[in-house]
Structure formats: structure tokens, C-alpha cells
N, CA, C and O atoms as CSV, one atom per row, in Angstrom:
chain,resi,resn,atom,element,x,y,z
A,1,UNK,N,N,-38.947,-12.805,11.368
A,1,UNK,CA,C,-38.321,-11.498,11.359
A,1,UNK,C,C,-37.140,-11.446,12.326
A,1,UNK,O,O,-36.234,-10.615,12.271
A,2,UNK,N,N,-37.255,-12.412,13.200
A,2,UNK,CA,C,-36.078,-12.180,14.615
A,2,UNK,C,C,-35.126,-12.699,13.984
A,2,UNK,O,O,-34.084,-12.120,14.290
A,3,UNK,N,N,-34.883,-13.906,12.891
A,3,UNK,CA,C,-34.146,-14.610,12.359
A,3,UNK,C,C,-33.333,-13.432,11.249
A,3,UNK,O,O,-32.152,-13.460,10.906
A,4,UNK,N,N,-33.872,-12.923,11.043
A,4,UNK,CA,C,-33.390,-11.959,9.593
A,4,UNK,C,C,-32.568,-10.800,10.484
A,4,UNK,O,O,-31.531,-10.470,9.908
A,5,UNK,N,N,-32.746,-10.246,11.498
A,5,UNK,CA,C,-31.729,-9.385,12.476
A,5,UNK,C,C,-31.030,-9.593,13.266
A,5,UNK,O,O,-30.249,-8.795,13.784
A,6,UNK,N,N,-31.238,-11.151,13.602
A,6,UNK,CA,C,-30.274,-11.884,14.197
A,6,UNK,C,C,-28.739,-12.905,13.453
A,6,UNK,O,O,-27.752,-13.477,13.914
A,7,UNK,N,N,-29.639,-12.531,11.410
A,7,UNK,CA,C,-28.260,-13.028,11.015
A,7,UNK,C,C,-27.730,-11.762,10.522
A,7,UNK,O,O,-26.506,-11.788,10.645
A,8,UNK,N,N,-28.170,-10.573,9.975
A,8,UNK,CA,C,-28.157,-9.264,9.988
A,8,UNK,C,C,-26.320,-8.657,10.929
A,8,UNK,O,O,-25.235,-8.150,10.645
A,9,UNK,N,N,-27.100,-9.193,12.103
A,9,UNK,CA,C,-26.348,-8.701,13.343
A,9,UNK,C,C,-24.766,-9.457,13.235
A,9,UNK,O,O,-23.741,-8.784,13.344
A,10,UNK,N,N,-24.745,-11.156,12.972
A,10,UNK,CA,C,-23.755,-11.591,12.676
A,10,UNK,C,C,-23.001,-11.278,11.777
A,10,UNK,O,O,-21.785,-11.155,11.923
A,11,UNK,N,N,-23.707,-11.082,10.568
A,11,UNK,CA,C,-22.981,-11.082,9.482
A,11,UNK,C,C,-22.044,-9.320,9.439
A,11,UNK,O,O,-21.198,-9.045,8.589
A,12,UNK,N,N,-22.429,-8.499,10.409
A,12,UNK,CA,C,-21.781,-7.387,11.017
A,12,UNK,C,C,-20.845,-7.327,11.989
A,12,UNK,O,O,-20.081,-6.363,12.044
A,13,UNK,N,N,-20.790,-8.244,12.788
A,13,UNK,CA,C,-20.119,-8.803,13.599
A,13,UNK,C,C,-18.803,-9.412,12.638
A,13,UNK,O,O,-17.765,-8.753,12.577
A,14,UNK,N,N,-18.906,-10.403,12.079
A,14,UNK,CA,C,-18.175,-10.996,11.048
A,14,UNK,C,C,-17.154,-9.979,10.133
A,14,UNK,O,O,-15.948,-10.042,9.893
A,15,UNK,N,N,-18.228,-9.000,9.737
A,15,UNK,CA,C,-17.253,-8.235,8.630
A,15,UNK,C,C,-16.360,-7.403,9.373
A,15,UNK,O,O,-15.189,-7.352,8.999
A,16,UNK,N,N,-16.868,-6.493,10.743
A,16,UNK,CA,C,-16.012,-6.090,11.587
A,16,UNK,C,C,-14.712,-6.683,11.891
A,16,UNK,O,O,-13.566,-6.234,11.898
A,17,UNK,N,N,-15.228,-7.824,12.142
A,17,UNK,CA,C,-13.675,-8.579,13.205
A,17,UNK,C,C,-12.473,-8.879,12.057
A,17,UNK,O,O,-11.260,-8.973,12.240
A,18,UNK,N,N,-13.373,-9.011,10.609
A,18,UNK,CA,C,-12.313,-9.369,9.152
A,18,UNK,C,C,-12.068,-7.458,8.961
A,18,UNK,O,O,-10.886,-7.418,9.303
A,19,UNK,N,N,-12.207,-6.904,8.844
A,19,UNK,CA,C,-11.945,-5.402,8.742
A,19,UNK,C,C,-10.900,-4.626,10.191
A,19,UNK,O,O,-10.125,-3.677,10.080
A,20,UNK,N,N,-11.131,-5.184,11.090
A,20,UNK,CA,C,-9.946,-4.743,12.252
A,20,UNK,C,C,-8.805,-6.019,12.154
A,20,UNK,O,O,-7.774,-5.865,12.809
A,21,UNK,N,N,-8.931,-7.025,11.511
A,21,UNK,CA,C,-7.302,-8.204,11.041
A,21,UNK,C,C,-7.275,-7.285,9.947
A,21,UNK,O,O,-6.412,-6.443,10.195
A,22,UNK,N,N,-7.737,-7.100,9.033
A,22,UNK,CA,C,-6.761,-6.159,7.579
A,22,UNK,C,C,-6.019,-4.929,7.971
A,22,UNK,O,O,-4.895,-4.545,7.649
A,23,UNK,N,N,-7.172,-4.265,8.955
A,23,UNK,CA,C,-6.527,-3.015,9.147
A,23,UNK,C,C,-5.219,-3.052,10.221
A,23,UNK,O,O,-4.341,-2.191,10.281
A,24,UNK,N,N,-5.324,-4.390,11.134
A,24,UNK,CA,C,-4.372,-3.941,11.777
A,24,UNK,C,C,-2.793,-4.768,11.094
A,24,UNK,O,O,-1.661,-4.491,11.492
A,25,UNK,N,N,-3.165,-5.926,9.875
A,25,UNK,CA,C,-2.300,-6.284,9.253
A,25,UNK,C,C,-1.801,-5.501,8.671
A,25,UNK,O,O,-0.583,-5.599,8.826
A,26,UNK,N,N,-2.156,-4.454,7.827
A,26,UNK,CA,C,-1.735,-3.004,6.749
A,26,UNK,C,C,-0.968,-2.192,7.772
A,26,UNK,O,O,0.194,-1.855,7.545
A,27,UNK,N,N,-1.689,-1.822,9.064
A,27,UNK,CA,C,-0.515,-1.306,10.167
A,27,UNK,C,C,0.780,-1.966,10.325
A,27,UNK,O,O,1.779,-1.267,10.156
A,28,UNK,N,N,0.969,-3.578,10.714
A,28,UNK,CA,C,1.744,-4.010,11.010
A,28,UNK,C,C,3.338,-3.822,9.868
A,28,UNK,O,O,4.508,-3.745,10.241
A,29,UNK,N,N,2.650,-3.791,8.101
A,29,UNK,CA,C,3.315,-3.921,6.845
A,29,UNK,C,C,3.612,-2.656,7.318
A,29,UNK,O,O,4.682,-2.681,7.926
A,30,UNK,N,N,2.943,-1.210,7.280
A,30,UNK,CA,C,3.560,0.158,7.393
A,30,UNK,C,C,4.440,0.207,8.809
A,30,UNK,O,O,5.186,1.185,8.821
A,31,UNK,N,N,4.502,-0.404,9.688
A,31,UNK,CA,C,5.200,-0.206,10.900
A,31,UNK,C,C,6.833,-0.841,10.526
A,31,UNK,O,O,7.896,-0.436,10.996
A,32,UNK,N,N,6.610,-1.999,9.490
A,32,UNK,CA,C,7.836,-2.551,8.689
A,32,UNK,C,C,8.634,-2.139,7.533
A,32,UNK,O,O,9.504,-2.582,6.783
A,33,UNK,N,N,7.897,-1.024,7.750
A,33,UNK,CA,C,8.632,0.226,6.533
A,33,UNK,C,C,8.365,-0.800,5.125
A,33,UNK,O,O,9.345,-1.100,4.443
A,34,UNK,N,N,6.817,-1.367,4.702
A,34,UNK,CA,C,6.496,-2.197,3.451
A,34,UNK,C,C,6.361,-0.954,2.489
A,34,UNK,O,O,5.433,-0.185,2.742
A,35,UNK,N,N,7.054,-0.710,1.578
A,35,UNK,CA,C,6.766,0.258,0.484
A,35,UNK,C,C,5.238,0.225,0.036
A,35,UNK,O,O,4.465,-0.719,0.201
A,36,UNK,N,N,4.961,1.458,-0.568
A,36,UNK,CA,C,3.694,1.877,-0.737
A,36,UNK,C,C,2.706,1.153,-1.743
A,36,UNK,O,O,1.532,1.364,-2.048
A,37,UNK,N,N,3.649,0.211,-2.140
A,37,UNK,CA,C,3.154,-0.545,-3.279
A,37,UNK,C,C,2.581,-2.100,-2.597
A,37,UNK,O,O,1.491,-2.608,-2.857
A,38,UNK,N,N,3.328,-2.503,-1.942
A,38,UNK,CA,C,2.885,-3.344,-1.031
A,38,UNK,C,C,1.645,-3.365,-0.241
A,38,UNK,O,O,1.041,-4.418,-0.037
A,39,UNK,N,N,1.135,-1.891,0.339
A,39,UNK,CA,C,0.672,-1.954,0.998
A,39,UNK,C,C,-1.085,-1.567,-0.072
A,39,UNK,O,O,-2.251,-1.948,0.031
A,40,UNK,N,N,-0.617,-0.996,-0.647
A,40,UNK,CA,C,-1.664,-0.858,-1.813
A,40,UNK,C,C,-2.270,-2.202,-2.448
A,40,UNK,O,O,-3.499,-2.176,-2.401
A,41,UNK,N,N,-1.726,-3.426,-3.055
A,41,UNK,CA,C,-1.789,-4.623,-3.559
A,41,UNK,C,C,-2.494,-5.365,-2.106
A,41,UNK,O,O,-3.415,-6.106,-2.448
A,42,UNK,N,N,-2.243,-5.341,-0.242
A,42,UNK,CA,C,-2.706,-5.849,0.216
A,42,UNK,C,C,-4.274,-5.359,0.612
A,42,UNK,O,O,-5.264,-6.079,0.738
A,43,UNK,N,N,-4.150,-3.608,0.796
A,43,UNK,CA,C,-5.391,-3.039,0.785
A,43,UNK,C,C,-6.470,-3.466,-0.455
A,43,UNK,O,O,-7.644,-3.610,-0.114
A,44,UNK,N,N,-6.091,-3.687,-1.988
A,44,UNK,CA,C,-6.625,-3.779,-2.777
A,44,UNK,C,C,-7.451,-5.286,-2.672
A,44,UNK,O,O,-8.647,-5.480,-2.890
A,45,UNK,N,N,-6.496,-6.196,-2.300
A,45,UNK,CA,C,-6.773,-7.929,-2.095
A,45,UNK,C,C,-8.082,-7.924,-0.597
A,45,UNK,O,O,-9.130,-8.561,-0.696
A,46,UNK,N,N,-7.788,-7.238,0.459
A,46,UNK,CA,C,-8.983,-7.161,1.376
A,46,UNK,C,C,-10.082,-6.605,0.984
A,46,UNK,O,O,-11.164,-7.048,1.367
A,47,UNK,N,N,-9.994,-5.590,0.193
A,47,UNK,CA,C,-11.318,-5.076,-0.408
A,47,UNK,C,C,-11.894,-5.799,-1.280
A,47,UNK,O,O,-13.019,-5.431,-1.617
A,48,UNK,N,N,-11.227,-7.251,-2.025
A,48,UNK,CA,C,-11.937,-7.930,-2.941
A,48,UNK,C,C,-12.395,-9.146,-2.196
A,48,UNK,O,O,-13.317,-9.812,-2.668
A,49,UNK,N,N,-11.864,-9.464,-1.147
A,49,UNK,CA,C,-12.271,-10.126,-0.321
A,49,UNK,C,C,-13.462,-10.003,0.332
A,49,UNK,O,O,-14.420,-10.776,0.284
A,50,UNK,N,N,-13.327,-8.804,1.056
A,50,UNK,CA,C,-14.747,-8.245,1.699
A,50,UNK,C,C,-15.825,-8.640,0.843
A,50,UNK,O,O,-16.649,-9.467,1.232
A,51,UNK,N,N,-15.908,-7.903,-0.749
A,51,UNK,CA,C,-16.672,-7.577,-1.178
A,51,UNK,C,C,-17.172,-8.803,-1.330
A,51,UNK,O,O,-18.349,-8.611,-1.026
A,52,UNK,N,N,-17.040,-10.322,-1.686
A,52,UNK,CA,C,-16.815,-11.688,-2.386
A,52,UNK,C,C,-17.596,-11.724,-0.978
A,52,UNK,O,O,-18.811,-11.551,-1.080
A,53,UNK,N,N,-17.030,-11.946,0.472
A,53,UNK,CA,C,-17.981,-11.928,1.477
A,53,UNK,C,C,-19.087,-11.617,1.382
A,53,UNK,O,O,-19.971,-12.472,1.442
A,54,UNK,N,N,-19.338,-10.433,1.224
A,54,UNK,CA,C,-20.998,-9.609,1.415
A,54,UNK,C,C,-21.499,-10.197,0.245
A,54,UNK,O,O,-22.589,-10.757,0.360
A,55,UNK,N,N,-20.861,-10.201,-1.047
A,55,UNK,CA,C,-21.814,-10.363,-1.963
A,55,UNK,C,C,-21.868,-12.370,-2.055
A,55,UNK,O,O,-21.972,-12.964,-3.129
A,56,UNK,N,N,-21.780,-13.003,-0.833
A,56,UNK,CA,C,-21.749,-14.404,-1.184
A,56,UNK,C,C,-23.405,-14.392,-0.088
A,56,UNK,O,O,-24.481,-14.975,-0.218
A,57,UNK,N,N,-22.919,-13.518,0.839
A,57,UNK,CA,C,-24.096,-13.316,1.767
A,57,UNK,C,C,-25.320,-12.980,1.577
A,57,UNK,O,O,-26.352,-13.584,1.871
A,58,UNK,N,N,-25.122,-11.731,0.940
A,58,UNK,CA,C,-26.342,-11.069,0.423
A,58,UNK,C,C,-26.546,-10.944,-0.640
A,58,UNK,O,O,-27.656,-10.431,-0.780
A,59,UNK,N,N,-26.039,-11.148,-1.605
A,59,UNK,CA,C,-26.412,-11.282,-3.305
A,59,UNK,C,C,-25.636,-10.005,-3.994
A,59,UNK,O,O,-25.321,-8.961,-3.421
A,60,UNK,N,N,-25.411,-10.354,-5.367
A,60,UNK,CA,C,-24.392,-9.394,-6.152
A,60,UNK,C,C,-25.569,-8.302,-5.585
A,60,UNK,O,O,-26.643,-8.525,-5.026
A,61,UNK,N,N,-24.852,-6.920,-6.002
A,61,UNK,CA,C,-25.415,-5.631,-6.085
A,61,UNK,C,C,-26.192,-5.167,-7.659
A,61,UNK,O,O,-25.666,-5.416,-8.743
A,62,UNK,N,N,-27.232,-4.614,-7.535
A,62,UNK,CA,C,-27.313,-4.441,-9.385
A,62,UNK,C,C,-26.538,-3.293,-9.517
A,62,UNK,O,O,-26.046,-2.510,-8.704
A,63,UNK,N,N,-26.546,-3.396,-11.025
A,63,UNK,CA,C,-25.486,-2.288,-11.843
A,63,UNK,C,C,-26.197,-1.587,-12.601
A,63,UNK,O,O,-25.713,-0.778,-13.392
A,64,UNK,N,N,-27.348,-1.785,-12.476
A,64,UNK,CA,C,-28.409,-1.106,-13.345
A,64,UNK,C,C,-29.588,-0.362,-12.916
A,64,UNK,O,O,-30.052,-1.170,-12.112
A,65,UNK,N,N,-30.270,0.491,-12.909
A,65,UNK,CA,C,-31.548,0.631,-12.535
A,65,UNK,C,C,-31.743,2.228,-12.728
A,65,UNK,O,O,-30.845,3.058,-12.581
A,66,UNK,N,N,-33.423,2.570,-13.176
A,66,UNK,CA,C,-33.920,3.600,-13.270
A,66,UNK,C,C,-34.277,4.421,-12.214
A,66,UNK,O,O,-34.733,3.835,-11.232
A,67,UNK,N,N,-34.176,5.773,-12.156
A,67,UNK,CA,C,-34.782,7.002,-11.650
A,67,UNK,C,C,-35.408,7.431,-11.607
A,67,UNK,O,O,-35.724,7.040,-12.730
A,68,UNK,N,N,-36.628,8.429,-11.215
A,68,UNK,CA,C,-36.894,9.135,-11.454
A,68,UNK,C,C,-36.791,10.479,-10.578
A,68,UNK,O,O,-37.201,10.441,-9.418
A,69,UNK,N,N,-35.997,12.232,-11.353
A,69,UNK,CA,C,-36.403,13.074,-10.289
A,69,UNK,C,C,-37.077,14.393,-10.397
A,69,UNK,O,O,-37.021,15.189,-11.335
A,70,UNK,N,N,-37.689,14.482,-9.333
A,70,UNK,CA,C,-38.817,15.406,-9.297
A,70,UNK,C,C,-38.534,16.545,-8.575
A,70,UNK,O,O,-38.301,16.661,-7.372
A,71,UNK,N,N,-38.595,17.606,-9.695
A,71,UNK,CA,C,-37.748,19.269,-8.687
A,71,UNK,C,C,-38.951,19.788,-8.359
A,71,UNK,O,O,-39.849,19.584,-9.176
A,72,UNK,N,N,-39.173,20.306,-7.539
A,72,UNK,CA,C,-40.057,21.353,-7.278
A,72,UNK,C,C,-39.700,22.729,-7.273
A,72,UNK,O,O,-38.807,22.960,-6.457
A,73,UNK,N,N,-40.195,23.973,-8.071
A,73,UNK,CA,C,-39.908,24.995,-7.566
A,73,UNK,C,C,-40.108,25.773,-6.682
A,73,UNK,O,O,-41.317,25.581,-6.555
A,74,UNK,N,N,-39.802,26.718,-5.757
A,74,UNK,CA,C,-40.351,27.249,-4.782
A,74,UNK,C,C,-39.949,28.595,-5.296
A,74,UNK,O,O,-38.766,28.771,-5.586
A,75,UNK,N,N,-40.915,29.672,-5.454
A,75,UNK,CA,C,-40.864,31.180,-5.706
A,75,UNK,C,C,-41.204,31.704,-4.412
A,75,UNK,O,O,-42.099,31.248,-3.700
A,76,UNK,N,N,-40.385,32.779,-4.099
A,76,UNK,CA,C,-40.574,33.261,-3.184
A,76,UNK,C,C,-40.628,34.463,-3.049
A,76,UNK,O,O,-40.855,34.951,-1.942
């Protein structure tokens, strides 16, 4: 169990330190007056990145799955 929050912990560590280089690269493009299109295509490329990260780490996400929900009424 110490092993599973101790890679937990890295792999948070990791995505942080790759999430403050994008963000402060996207600053650096807007501080260079990079048109909005630019900066959109690099935001778009880190977010597919990230995601390719987590999901190499921890496994695709499903796209599927059932519900069920249960209302209760309350009269008052």
C-alpha cells in the first residue's frame, strides 16, 4: 500500500512540474504578442500530451458505463 501512494505522489509531482513548463511556455508565446491561434494549437498539443501521460500511467479512462438514480421524496 506504501508503494501505491508513494508512486501516486510522484506521478503528481511529475504532472505538476509538466503543467507549470506549458503554462509558463503559453505565458512566454502571449508576452511575444503570439496570435491567438498560436497559442490555442500549443494549449491544445499540452493537453494531448498530458492526457497520453496519465493515460500511459494509469490506464485509458472508460467511455462507457451504467447508473443508477435514486430520488427520494421528501413531503413536508
Amino acid at each position: 500500500m506504501q508503494l501505491k501512494v508513494l508512486i501516486i505522489k510522484k506521478v503528481s509531482e511529475i504532472l505538476a512540474e509538466k503543467v507549470k513548463k506549458d503554462i509558463n511556455y503559453l505565458l512566454e508565446l502571449k508576452n511575444k504578442n503570439e496570435g491567438t491561434e498560436k497559442l490555442r494549437e500549443e494549449k491544445e498539443r499540452f493537453l494531448q500530451e498530458n492526457y497520453n501521460l496519465l493515460s500511459k500511467i494509469l490506464g485509458e479512462p472508460i467511455f462507457k458505463f451504467d447508473y443508477d438514480i435514486k430520488i427520494k421524496t421528501i413531503i413536508i
